[in-house]
C-alpha positions in Angstrom: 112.8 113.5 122.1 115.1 113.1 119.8 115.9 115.9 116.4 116.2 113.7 113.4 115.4 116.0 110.7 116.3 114.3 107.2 117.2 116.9 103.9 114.7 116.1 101.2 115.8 118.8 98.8 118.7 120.7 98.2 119.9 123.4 95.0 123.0 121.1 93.9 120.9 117.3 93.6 117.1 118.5 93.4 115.0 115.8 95.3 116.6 113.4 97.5 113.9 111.8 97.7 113.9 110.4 94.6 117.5 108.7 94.1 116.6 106.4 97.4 113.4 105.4 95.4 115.4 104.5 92.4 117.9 103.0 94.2 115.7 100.5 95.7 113.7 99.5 92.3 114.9 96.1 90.7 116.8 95.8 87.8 114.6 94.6 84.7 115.6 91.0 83.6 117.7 91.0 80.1 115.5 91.2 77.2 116.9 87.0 76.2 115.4 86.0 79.5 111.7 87.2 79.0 109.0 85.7 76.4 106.6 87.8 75.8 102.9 87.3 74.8 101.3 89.5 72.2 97.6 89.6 72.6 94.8 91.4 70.4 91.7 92.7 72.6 88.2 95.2 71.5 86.5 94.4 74.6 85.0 97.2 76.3 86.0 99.1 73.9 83.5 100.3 71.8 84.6 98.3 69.2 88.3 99.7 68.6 91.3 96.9 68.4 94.4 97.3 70.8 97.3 94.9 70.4 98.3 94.3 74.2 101.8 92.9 75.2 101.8 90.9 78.0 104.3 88.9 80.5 106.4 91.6 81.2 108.8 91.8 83.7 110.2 95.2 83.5 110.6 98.0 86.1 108.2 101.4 85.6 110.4 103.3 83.7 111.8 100.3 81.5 107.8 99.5 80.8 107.0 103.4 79.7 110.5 103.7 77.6 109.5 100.5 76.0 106.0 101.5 75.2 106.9 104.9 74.0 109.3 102.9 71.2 106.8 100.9 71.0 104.1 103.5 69.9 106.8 105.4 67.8 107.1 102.3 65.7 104.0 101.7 65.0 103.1 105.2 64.5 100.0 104.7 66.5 98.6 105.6 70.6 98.9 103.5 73.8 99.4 103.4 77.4 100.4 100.8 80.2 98.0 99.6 82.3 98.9 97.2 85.1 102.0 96.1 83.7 101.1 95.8 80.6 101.5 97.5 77.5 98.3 98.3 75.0 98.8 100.0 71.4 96.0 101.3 69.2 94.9 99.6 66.5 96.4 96.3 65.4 100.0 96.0 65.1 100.9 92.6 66.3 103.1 91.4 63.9 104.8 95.0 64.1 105.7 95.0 67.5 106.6 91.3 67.3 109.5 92.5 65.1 109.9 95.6 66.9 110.3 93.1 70.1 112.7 90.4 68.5 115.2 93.0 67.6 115.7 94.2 71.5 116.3 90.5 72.1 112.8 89.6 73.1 111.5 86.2 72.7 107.7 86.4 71.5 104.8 84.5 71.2 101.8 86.1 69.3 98.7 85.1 71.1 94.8 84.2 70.2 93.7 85.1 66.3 
């Protein structure tokens, strides 16, 4: 049997375990290279308008740093879901601007 114990923590780096995950993610394509598709949704909602932006093709943390700007921008709520981003209330023509600045190409969707 052999002994191969593996040190998952330690005082000086905090959780090994964490810069092997990172260092397997991809890196996000550049902003230029991506179009992005702004859509406007209520279903299932109760109602209540979200302005969802979709096509992305961004790794976890690049999708929550976007969508916090995102959010502070528009002054308004939101989450990602499912590789998506959705913001409260509707702010499509904000976030298209928002969007072209970082380099995005973007396409606002449906009416």
């Amino acid at each position: 049997m052999s002994n191969t114990h593996r040190t998952v923590w330690s005082s000086e780096e905090g959780d090994l375990r964490k810069q092997t995950q990172t260092a397997t993610q991809t890196k996000s394509p550049l902003p230029h290279q991506q179009t992005l598709y702004l859509h406007r949704e209520s279903g299932g909602r109760g109602g209540k308008v979200v302005s969802v932006v979709r096509n992305l093709a961004l790794s976890e943390d690049d999708l929550k740093s976007l969508a916090k700007k995102l959010k502070q921008e528009c002054g308004s709520g939101g989450t990602v879901k499912d590789g998506t981003i959705e913001i409260q209330g509707e702010h499509r023509q904000r976030m298209a601007e928002v969007l072209q600045k970082l380099g995005y190409k973007v396409k606002i969707a449906g009416g």
